[in-house]
TORKOL-4160 file (C-alpha; in steps of 0.2 Angstrom, whole numbers, padded with zeros to 4 digits, m for minus):
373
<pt num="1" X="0000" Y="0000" Z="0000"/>
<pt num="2" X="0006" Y="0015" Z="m0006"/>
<pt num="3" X="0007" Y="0031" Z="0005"/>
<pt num="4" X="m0007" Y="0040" Z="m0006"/>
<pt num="5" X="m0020" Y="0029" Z="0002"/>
<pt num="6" X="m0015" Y="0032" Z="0019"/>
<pt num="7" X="m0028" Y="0045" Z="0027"/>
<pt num="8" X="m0024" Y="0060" Z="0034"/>
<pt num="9" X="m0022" Y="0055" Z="0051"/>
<pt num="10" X="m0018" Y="0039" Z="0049"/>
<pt num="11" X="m0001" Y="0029" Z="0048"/>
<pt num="12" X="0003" Y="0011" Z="0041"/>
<pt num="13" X="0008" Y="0000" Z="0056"/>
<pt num="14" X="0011" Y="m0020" Z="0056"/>
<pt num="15" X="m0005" Y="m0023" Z="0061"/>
<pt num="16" X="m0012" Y="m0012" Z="0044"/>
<pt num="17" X="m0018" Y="0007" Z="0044"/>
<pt num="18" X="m0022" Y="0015" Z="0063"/>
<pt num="19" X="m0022" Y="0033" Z="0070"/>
<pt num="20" X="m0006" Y="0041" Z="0069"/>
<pt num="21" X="m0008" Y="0043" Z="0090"/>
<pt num="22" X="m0010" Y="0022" Z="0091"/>
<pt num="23" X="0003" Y="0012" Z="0095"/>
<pt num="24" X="0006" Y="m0008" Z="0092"/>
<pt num="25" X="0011" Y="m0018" Z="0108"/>
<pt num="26" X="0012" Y="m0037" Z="0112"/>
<pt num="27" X="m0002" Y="m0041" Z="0123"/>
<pt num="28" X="0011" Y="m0046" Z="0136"/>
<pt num="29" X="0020" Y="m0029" Z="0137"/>
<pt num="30" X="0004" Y="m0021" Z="0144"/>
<pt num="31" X="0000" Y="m0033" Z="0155"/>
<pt num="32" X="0005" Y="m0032" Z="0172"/>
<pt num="33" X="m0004" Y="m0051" Z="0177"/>
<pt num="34" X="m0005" Y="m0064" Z="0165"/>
<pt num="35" X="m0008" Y="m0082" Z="0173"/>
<pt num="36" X="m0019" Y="m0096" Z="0174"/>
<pt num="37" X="m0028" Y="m0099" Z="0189"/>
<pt num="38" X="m0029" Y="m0113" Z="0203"/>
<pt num="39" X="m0036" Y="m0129" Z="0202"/>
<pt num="40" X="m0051" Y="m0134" Z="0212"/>
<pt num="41" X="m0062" Y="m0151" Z="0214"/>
<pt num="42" X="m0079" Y="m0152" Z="0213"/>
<pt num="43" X="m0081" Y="m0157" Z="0231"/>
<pt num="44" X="m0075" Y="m0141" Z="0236"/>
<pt num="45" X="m0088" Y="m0131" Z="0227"/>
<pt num="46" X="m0104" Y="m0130" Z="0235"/>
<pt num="47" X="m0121" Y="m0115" Z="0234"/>
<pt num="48" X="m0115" Y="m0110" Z="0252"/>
<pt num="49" X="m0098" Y="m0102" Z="0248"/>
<pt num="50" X="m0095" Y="m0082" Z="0252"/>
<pt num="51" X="m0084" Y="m0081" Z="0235"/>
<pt num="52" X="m0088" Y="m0088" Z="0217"/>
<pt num="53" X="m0078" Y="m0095" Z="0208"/>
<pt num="54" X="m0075" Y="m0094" Z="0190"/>
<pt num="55" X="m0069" Y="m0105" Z="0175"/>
<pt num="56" X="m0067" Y="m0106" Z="0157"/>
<pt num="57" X="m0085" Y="m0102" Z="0153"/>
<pt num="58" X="m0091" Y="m0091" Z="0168"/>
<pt num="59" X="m0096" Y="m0095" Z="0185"/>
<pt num="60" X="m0096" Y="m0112" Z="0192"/>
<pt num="61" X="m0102" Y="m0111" Z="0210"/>
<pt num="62" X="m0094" Y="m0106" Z="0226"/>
<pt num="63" X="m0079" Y="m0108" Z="0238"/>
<pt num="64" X="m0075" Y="m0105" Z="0255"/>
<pt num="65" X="m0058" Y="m0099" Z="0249"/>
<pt num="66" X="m0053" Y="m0087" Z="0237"/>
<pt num="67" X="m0038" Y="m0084" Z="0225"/>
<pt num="68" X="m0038" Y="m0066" Z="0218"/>
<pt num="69" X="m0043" Y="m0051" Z="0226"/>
<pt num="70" X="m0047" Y="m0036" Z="0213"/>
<pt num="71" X="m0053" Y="m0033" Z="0194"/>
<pt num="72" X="m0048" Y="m0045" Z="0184"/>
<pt num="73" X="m0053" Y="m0050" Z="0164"/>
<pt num="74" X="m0054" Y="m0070" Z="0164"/>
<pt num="75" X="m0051" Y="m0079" Z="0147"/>
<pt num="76" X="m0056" Y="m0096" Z="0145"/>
<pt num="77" X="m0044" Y="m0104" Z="0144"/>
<pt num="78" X="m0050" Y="m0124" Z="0137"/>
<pt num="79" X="m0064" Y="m0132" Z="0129"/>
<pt num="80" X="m0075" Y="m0127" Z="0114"/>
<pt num="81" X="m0080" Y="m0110" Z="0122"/>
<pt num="82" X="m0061" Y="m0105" Z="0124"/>
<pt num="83" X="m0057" Y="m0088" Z="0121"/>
<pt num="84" X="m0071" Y="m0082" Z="0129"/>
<pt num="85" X="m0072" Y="m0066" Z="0141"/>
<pt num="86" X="m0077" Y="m0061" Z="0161"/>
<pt num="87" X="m0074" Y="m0048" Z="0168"/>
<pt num="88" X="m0075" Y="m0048" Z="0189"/>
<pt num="89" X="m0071" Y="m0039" Z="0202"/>
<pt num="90" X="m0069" Y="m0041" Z="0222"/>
<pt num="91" X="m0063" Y="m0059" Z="0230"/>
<pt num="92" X="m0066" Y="m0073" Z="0219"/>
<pt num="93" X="m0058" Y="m0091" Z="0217"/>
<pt num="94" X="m0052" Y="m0094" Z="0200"/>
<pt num="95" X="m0050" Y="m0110" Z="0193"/>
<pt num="96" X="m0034" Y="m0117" Z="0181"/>
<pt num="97" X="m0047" Y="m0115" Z="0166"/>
<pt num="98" X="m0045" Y="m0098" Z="0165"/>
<pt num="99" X="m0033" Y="m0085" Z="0164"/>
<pt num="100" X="m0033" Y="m0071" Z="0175"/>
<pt num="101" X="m0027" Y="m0056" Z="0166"/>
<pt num="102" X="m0024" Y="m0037" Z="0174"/>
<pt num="103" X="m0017" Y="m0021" Z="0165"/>
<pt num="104" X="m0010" Y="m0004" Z="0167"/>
<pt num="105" X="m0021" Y="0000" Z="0153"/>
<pt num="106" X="m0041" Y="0004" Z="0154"/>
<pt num="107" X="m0047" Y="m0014" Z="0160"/>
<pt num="108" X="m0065" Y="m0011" Z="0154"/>
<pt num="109" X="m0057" Y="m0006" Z="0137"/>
<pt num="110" X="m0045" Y="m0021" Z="0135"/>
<pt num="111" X="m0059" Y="m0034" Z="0142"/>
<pt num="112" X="m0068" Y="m0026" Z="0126"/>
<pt num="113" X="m0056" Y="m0027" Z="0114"/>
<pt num="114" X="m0052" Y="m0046" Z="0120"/>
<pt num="115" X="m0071" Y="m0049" Z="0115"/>
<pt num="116" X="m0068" Y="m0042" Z="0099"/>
<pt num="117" X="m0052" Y="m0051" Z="0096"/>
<pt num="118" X="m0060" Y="m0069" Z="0096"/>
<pt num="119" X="m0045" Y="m0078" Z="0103"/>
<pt num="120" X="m0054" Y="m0095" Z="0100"/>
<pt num="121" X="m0047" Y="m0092" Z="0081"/>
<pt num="122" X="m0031" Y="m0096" Z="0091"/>
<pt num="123" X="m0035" Y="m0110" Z="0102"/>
<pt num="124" X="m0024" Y="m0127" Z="0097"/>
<pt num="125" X="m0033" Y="m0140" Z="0087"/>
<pt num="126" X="m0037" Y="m0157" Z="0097"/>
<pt num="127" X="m0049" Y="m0166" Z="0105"/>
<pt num="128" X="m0049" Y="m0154" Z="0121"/>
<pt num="129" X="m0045" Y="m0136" Z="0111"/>
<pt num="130" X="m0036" Y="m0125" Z="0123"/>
<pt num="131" X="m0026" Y="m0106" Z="0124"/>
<pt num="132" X="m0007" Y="m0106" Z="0128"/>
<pt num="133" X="m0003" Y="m0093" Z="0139"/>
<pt num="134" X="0016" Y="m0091" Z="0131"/>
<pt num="135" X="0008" Y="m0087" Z="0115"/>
<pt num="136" X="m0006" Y="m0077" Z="0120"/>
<pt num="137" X="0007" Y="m0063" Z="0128"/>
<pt num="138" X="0015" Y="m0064" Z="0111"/>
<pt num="139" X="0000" Y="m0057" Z="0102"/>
<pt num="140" X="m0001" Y="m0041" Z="0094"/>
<pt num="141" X="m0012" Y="m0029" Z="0096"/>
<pt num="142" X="m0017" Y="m0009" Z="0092"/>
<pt num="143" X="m0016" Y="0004" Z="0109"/>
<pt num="144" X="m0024" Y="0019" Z="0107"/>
<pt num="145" X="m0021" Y="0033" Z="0121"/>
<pt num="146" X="m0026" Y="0029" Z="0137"/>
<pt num="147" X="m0042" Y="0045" Z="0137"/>
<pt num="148" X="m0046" Y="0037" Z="0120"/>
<pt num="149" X="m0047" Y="0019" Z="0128"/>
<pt num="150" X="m0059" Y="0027" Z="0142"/>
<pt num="151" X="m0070" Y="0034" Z="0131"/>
<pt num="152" X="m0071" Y="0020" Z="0119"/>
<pt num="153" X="m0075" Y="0007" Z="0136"/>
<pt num="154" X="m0088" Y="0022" Z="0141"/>
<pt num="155" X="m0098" Y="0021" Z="0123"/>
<pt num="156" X="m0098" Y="0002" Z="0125"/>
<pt num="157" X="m0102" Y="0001" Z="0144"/>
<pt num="158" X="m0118" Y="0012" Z="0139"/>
<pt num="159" X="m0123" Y="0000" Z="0127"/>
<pt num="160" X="m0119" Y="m0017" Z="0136"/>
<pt num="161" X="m0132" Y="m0007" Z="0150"/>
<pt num="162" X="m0145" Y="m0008" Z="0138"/>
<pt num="163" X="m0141" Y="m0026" Z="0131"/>
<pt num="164" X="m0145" Y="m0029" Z="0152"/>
<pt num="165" X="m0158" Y="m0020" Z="0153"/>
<pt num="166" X="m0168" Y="m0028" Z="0140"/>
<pt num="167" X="m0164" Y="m0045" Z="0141"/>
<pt num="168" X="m0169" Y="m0041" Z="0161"/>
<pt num="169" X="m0186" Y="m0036" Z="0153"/>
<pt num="170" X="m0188" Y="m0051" Z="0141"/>
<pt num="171" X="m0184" Y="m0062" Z="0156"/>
<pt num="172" X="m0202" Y="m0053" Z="0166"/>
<pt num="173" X="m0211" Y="m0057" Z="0152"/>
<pt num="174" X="m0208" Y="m0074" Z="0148"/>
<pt num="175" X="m0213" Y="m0076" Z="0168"/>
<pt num="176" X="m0227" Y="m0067" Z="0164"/>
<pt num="177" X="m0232" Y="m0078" Z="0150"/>
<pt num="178" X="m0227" Y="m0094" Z="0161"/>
<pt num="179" X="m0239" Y="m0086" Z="0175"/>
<pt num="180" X="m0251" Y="m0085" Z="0163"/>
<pt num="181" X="m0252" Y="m0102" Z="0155"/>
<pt num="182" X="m0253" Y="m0109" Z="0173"/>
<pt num="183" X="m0269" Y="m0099" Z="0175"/>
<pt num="184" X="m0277" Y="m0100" Z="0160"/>
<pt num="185" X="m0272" Y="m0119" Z="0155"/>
<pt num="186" X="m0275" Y="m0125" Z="0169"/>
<pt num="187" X="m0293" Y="m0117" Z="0173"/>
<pt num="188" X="m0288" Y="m0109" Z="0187"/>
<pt num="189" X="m0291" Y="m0092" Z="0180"/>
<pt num="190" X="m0306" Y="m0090" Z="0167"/>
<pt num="191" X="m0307" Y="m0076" Z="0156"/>
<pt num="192" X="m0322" Y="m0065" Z="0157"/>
<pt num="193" X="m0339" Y="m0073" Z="0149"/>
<pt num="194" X="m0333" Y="m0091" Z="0150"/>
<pt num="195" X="m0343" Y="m0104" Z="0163"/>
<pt num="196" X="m0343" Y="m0122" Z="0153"/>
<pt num="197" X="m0336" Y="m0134" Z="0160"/>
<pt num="198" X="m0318" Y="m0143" Z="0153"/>
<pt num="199" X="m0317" Y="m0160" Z="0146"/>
<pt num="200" X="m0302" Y="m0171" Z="0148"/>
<pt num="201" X="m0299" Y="m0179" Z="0131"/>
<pt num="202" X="m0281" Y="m0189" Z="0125"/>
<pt num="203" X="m0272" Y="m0176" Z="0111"/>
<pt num="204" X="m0275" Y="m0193" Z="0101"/>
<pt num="205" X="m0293" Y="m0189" Z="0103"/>
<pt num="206" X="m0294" Y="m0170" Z="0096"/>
<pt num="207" X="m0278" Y="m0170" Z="0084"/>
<pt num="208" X="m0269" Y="m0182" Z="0070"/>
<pt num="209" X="m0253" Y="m0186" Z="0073"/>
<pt num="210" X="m0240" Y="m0189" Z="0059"/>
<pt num="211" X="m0224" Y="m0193" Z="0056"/>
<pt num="212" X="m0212" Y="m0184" Z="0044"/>
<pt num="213" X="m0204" Y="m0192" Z="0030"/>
<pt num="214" X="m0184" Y="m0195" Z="0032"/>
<pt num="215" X="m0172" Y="m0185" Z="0019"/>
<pt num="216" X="m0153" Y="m0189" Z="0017"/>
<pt num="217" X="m0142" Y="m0178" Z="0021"/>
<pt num="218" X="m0132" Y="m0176" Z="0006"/>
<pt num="219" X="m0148" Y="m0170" Z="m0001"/>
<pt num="220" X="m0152" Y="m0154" Z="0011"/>
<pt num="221" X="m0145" Y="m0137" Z="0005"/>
<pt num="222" X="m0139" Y="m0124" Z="0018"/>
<pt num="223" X="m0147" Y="m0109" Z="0007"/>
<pt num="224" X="m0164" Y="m0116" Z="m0001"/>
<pt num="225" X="m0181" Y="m0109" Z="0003"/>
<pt num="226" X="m0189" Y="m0123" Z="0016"/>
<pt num="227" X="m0183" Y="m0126" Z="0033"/>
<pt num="228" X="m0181" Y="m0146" Z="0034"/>
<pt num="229" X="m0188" Y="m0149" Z="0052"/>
<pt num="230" X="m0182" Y="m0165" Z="0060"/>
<pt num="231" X="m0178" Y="m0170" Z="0079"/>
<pt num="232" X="m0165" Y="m0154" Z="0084"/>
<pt num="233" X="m0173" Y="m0138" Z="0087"/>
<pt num="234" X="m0163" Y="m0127" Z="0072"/>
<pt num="235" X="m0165" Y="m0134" Z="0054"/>
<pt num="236" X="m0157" Y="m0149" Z="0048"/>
<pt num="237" X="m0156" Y="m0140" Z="0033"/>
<pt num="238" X="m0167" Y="m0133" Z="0019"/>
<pt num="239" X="m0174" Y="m0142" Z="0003"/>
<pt num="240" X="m0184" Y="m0131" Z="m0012"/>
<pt num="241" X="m0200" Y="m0142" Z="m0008"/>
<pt num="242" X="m0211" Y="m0144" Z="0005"/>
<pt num="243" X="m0222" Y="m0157" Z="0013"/>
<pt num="244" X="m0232" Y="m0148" Z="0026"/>
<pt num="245" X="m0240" Y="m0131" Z="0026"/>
<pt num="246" X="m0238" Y="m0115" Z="0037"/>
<pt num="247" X="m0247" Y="m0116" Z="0053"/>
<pt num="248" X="m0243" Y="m0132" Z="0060"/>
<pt num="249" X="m0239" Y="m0138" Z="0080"/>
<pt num="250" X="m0223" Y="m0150" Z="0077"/>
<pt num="251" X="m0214" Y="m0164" Z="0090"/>
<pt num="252" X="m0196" Y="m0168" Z="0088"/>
<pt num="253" X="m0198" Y="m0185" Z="0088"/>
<pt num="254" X="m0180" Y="m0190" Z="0091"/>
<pt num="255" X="m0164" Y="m0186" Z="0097"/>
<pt num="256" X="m0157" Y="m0177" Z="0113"/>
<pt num="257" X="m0171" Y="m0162" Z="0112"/>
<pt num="258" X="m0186" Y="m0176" Z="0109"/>
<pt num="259" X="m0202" Y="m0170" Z="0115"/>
<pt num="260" X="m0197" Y="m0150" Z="0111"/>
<pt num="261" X="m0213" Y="m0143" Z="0105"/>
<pt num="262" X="m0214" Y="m0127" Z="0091"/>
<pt num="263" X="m0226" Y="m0121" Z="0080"/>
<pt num="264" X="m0221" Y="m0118" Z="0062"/>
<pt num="265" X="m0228" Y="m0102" Z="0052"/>
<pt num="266" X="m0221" Y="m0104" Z="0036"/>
<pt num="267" X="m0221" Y="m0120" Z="0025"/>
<pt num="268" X="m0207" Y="m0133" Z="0028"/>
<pt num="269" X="m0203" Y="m0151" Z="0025"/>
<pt num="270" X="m0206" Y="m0164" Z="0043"/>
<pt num="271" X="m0191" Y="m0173" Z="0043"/>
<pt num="272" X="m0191" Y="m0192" Z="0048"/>
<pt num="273" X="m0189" Y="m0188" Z="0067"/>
<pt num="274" X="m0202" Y="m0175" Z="0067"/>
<pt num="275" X="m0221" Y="m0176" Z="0072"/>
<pt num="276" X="m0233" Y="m0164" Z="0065"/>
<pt num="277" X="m0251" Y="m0162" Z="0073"/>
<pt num="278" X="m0266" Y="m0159" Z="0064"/>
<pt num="279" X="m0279" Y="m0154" Z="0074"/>
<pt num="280" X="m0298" Y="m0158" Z="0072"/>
<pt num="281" X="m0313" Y="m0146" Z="0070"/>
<pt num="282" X="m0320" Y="m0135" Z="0081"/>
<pt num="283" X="m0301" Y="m0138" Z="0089"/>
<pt num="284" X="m0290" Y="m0121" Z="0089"/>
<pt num="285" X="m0272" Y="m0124" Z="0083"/>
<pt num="286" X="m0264" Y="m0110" Z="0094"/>
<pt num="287" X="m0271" Y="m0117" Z="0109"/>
<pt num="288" X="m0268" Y="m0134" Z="0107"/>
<pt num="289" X="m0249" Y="m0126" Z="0104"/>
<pt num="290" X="m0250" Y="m0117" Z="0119"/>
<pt num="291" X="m0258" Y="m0133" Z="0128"/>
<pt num="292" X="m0243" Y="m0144" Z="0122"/>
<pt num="293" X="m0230" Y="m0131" Z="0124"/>
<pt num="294" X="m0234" Y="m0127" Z="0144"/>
<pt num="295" X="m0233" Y="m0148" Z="0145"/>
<pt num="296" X="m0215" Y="m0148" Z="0137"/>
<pt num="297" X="m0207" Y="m0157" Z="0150"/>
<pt num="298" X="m0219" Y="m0170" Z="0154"/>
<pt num="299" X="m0219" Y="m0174" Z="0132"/>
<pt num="300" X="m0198" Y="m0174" Z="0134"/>
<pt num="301" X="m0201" Y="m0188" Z="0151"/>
<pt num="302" X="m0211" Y="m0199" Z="0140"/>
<pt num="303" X="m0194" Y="m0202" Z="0130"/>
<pt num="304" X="m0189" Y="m0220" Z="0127"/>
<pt num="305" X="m0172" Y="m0228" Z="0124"/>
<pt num="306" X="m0155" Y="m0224" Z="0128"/>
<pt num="307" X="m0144" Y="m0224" Z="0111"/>
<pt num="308" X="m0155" Y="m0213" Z="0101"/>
<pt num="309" X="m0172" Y="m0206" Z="0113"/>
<pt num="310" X="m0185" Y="m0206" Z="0105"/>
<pt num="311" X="m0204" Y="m0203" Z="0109"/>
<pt num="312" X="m0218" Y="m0217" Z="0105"/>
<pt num="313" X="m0233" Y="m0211" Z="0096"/>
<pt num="314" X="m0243" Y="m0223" Z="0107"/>
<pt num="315" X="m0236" Y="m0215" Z="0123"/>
<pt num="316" X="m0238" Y="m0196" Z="0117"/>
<pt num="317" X="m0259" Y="m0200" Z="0109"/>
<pt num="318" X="m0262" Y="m0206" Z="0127"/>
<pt num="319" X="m0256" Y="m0188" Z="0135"/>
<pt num="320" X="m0273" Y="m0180" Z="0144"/>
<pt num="321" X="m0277" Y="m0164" Z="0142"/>
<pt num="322" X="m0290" Y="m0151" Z="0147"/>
<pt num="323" X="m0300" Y="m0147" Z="0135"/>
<pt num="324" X="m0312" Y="m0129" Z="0134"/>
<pt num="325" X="m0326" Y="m0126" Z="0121"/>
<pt num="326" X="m0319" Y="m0119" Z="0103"/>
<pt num="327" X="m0324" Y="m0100" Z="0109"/>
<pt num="328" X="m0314" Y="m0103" Z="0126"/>
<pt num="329" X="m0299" Y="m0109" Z="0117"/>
<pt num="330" X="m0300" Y="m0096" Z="0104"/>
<pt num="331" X="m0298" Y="m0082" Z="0116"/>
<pt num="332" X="m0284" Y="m0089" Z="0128"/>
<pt num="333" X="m0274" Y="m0095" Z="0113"/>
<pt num="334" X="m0273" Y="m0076" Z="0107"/>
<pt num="335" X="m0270" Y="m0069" Z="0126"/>
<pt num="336" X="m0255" Y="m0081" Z="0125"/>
<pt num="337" X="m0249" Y="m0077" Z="0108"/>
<pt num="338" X="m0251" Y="m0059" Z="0114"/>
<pt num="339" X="m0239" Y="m0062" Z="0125"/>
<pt num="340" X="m0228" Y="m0073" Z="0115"/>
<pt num="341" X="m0227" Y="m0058" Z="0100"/>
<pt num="342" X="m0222" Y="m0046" Z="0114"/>
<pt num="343" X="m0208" Y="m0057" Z="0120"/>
<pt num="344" X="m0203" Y="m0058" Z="0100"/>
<pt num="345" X="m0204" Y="m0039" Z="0098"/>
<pt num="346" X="m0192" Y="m0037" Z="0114"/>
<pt num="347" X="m0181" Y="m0052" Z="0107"/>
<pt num="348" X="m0179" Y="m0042" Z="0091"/>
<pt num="349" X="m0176" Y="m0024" Z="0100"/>
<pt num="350" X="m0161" Y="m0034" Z="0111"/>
<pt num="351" X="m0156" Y="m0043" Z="0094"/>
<pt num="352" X="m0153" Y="m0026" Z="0087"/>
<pt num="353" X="m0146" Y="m0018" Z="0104"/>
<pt num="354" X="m0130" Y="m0031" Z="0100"/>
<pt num="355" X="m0129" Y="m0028" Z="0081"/>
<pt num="356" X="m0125" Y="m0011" Z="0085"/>
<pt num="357" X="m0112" Y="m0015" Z="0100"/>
<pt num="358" X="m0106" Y="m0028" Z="0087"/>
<pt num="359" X="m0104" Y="m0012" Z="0072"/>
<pt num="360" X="m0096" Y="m0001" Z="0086"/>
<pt num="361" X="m0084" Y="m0011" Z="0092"/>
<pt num="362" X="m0078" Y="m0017" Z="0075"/>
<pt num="363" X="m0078" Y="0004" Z="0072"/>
<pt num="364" X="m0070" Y="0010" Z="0087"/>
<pt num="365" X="m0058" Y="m0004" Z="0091"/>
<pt num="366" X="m0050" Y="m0002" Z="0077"/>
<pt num="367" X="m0047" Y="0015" Z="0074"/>
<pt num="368" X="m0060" Y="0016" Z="0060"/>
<pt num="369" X="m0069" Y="0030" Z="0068"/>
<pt num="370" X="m0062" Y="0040" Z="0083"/>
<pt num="371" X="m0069" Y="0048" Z="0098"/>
<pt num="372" X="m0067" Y="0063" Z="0107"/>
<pt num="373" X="m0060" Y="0063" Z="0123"/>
């Protein structure tokens, strides 16, 4: 790269183009603590400890003891989720799986721009991938002034408040939801204008239940139109036909998440270890969802063998259920799917909350767009 494309501003370093204040540094040199933690046994963790303690992937439980004293950023250190950030503060215990890390620099900022590093990129290949603390120290990376680094955790910190704030609010309304399901599933609570009494039928009684029909995988496409549903709760994949239409209650039929139930809106293919319900007349479709939905659990218990669970159709057709008349079901199902649209509309708003700490990180972090401090 020539000196022409260099903005003003900005200079060429080893690490490409950065502000002409920014310097490069090995993570090591502006770190003042860099080592992994102490091991502990699972006998000496416990729900009663005054200090928690930490490993790779975040807390674990409690100690009696502790082992560091202060603001530390933890890296995880082994496993799949290695590379993966904490920040703490105060006495806590933590364990070999992590790497305790503290710096003359702005903590809040250099926890940040570990996030935005993704050190699992450098964990070493094998069956237990792990993060070498000798090679870690060796990394490079870009250091702006410390008032710029301060600024830069400030932005982010105002955004990571709002990230907890709403996923604090989507928490409340999906225990309002499950409050409500207890009520009104259950008869405990009746909506206004309803009196009749409930009927306890079988779900074999008041819906068909089908099976899906089994695709090979070297025939699934990962950017096709329709979802291939089978026993894992993402797609297996997607094909460019369908088999079933929008608006259908499904039942992974096999698998480590048999019994999970979900209700499809668009048109999609039912996999071989899928079970789709077709309900009768006069039988609302949201409500039996809603119905089959709050007995999630008790579906996944009726799971049979140990290789591959899987869940009998003869064991799920027998599941009782409490029954309303049509009108009855009609008006809880949409008081429910109220509830479950406002948890979506929250779930995008926090979706979009970290697409834009995503975009500011990737822009501040590296210089791209600079601050005033």
């Amino acid at each position: 790269m020539t000196i022409k494309n260099i903005p003003v501003g900005y200079k060429d370093s080893p690490l490409g183009i950065i502000p002409m204040e920014w310097e490069v540094k090995r993570l090591g040199d502006i770190c003042t603590y860099f080592k992994s933690g102490k091991s502990i046994t699972s006998s000496n963790l416990n729900n009663d400890g005054c200090y928690p303690v930490y490993g790779g992937n975040g807390l674990r439980g409690f100690s009696c003891d502790y082992t560091h004293d202060g603001t530390y950023i933890l890296i995880g250190r082994q496993g799949a989720l290695c590379g993966n950030i904490n920040y703490v503060e105060g006495k806590n215990y933590i364990s070999e799986h992590a790497i305790a890390v503290q710096s003359r620099e702005n903590m809040l900022w250099l926890k940040y721009k570990l996030e935005y590093w993704n050190l699992n990129r450098y964990s070493e290949s094998s069956a237990q991938p792990g993060l070498s603390v000798e090679k870690l120290v060796r990394y490079k990376l870009t250091l702006p002034p410390l008032a710029e680094q301060e600024k830069i955790a400030e932005i982010l910190s105002t955004w990571d408040k709002a990230i907890e704030k709403q996923t604090q609010l989507i928490q409340k309304l999906e225990l309002r939801k499950k409050g409500l399901m207890q009520q009104l599933l259950t008869a405990k609570r009746r909506l206004p204008g309803f009196s009749d009494p409930w009927k306890e039928l079988k779900i074999r009684d008041i819906a068909k239940i089908r099976k899906g029909e089994q695709v090979n995988k070297e025939d699934l496409f990962s950017n096709a139109k329709y979802p291939v549903i089978n026993g894992g709760i993402t797609p297996s994949g997607y094909l460019d036909i369908y088999n079933t239409t929008a608006n259908t209650i499904t039942i992974s039929e096999g698998g480590n998440s048999c019994g999970y139930v979900n209700f499809m809106t668009t048109p999609f293919w039912s996999g071989g270890h899928c079970y789709t319900i077709d309900v009768k007349d006069g039988i609302n479709n949201l409500f039996v969802y809603q119905l089959l939905k709050h007995n999630e659990k008790y579906i996944m218990s009726l799971r049979v063998g140990s290789g591959l669970p899987n869940i009998q159709v003869k064991d799920f057709g027998n599941l009782k259920l409490a029954v309303p008349n049509n009108q009855e079901q009609t008006a809880i199902a949409q008081v429910l799917t109220a509830a479950d649209r406002e948890i979506e509309l929250a779930q995008q708003k926090l979706e979009l909350l970290r697409q834009q700490k995503r975009g500011l990180m990737q822009q501040l972090l590296t210089g791209k767009k600079r601050v005033k401090y």
